[in-house]
N, C-alpha and C positions, 0 to 999 in steps of 0.2 A: 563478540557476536553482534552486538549494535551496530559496531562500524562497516559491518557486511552485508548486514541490513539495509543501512543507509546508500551504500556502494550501491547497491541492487535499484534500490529506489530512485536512485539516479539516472537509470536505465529507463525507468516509468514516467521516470517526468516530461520529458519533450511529448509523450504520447498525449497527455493529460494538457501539457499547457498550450497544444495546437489547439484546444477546442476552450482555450480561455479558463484552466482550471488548473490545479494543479498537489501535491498529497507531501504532507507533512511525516514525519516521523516523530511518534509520541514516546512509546514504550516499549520493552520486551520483558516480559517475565514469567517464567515457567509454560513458554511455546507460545503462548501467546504475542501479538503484535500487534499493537496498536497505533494507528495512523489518522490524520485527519486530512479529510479531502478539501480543496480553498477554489475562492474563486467561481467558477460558474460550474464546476463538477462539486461545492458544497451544497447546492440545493437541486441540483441533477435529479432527477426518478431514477435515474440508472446510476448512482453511485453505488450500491450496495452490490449490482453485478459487477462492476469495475472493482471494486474490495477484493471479491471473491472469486472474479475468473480469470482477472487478470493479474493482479497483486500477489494475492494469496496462492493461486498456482504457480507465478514463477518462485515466488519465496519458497514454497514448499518441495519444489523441484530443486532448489538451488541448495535448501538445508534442514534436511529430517525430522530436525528436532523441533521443526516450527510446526505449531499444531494447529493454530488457525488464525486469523487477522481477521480485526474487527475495525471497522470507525467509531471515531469518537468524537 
């Protein structure tokens, strides 16, 4: 499951690193997903909506069993 994870996150990243920033892959475990955002989207105001409208919708579009993403 990570490596699909990570698959996916790779999709995220050009979006992220056009604006100087860019998201790490930390964890999964039991739905959970945790990620860390680098770069100029780490102290962003809008990081936390980037987690969760962008990230965490496509992950959870992509695979059921994900229950939510978090930063870390």
């Amino acid at each position: 499951m990570e490596n699909e994870i990570k698959q996916l996150l790779e999709k995220v990243r050009p979006l992220l690193q056009r604006d100087g920033g860019d998201v790490e892959f930390v964890s999964y475990e039991d739905g959970i997903v945790k990620v860390r955002l680098q770069g100029a989207c780490s102290g962003c105001p809008g990081a936390q909506m980037t987690i969760k409208t962008v990230i965490e919708r496509m992950l959870k579009e992509q695979f059921p069993e994900v229950k939510e993403v978090v930063g870390v």
